[in-house]
C-alpha positions as protocol buffer text, in pm:
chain_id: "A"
residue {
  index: 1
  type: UNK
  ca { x: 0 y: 0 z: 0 }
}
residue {
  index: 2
  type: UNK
  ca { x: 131 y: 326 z: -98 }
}
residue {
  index: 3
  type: UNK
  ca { x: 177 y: 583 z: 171 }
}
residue {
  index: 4
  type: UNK
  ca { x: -6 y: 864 z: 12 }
}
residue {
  index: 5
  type: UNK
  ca { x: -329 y: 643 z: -21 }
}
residue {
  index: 6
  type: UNK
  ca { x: -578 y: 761 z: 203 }
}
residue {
  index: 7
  type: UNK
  ca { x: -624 y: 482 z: 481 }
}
residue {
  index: 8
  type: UNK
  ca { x: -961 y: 280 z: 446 }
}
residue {
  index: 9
  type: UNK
  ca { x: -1175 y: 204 z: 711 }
}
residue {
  index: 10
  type: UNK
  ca { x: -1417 y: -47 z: 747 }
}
residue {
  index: 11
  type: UNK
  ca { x: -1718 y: 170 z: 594 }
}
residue {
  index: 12
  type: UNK
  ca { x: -1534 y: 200 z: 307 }
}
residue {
  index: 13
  type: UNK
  ca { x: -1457 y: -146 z: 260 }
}
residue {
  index: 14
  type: UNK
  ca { x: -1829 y: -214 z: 227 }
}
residue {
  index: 15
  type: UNK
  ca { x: -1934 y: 24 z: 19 }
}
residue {
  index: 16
  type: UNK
  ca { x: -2069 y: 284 z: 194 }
}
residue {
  index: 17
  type: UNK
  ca { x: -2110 y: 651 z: 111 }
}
residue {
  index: 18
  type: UNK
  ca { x: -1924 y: 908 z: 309 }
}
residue {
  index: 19
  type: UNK
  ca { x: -2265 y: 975 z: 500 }
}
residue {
  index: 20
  type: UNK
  ca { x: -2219 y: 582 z: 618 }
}
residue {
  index: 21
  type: UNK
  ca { x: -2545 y: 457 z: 411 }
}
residue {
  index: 22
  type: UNK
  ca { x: -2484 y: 178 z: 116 }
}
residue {
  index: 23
  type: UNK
  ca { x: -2434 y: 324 z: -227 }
}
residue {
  index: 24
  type: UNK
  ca { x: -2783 y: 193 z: -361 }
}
residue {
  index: 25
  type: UNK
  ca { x: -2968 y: 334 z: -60 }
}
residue {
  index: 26
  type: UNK
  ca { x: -3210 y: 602 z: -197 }
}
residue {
  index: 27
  type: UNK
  ca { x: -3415 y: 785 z: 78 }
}
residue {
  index: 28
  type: UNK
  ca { x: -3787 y: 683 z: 37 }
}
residue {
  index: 29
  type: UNK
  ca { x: -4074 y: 925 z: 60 }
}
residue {
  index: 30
  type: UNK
  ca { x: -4414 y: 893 z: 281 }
}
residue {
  index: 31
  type: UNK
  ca { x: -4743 y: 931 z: 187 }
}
residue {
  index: 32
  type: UNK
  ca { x: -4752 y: 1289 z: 241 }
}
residue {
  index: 33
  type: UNK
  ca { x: -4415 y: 1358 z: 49 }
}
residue {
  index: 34
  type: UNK
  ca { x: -4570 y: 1168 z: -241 }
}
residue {
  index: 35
  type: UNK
  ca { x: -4910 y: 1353 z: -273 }
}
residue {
  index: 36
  type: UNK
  ca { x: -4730 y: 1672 z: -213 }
}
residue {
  index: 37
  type: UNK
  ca { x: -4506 y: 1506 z: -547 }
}
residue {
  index: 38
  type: UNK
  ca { x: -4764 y: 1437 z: -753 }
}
residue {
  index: 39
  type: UNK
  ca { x: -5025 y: 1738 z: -638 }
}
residue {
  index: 40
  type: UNK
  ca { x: -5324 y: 1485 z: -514 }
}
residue {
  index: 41
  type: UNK
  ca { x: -5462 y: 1452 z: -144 }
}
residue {
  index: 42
  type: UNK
  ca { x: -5333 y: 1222 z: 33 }
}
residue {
  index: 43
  type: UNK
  ca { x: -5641 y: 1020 z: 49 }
}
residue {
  index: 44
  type: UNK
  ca { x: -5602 y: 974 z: -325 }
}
residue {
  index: 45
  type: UNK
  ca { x: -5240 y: 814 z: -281 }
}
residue {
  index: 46
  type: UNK
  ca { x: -5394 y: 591 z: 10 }
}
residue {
  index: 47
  type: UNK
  ca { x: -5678 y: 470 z: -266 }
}
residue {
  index: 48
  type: UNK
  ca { x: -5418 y: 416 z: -541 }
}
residue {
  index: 49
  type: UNK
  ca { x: -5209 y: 172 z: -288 }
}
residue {
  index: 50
  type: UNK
  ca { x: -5492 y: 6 z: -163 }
}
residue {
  index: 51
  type: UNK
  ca { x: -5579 y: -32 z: -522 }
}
residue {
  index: 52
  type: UNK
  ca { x: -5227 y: -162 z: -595 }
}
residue {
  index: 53
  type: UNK
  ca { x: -5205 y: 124 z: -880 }
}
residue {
  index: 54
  type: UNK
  ca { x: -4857 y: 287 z: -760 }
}
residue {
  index: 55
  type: UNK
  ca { x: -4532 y: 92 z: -678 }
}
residue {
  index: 56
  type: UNK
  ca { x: -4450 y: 106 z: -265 }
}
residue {
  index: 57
  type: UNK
  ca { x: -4294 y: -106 z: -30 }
}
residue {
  index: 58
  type: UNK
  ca { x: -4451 y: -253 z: 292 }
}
residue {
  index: 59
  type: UNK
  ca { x: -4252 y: -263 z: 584 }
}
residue {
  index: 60
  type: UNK
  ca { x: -4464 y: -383 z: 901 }
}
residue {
  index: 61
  type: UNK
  ca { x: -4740 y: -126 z: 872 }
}
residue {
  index: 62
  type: UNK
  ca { x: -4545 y: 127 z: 700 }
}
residue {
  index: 63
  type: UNK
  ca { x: -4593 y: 198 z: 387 }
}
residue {
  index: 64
  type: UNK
  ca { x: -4290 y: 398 z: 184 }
}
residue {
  index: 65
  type: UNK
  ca { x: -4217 y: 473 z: -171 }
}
residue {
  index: 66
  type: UNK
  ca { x: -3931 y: 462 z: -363 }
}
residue {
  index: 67
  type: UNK
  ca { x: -3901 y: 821 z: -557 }
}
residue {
  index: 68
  type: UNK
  ca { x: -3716 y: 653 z: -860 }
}
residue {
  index: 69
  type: UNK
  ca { x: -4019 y: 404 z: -925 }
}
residue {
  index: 70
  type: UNK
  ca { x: -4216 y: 674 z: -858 }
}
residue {
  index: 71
  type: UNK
  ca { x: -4074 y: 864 z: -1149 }
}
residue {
  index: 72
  type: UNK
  ca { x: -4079 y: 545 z: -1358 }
}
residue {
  index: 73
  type: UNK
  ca { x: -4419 y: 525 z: -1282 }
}
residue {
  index: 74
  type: UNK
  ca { x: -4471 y: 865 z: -1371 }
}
residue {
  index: 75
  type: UNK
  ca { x: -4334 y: 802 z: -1713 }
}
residue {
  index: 76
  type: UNK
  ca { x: -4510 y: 503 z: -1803 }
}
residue {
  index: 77
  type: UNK
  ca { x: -4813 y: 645 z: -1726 }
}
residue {
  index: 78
  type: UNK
  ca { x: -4773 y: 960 z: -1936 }
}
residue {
  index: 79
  type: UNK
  ca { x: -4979 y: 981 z: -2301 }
}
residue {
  index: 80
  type: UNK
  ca { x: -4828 y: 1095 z: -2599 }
}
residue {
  index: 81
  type: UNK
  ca { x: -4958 y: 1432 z: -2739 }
}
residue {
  index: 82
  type: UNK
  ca { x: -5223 y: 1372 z: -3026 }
}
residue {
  index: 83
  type: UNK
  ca { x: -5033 y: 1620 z: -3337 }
}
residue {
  index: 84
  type: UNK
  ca { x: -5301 y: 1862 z: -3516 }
}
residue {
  index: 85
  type: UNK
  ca { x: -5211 y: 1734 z: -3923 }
}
C-alpha cells in the first residue's frame, strides 16, 4: 500500500457513502411527500395503494415509496400528445 493512499476504514470497505449509508440506498418518501409530489390529497395516494395502482414497499405497517419508481411510474403512465395534421 502506498503511503499517500488515504487509509480505508471499514465503511469503506463495504461500500458505503461518506454519510455511512450503502451506495444503492435512496431515501424513500411517505405518503404525504408523495401527494405533495404528484399534487393529489393524500387520500387519493392511500386509494391508489390500496388499489395496488402505484409501486410502494410494505414494511410492518409502514408503507414507503421509492421516488425513482415513482418517477418510472410517472413516465409510463404519461400519453403521448395527439399532433393537429
Amino acid at each position: 500500500m502506498n503511503n499517500n493512499e488515504p487509509k480505508l476504514t471499514p465503511a469503506d470497505r463495504s461500500g458505503s457513502t461518506a454519510d455511512g449509508a450503502p451506495p444503492d440506498t435512496r431515501a424513500l418518501i411517505d405518503v404525504p411527500a408523495l401527494a405533495e409530489r404528484l399534487g393529489v390529497t393524500q387520500r387519493f395516494v392511500r386509494r391508489l395503494t390500496a388499489e395496488d395502482r402505484v409501486p410502494f414497499l410494505k414494511i410492518g405497517k409502514f408503507v414507503p415509496f421509492d421516488p425513482l419508481e415513482i418517477e418510472g411510474w410517472v413516465d409510463d403512465a404519461r400519453h403521448p400528445t395527439r399532433s393537429k395534421e
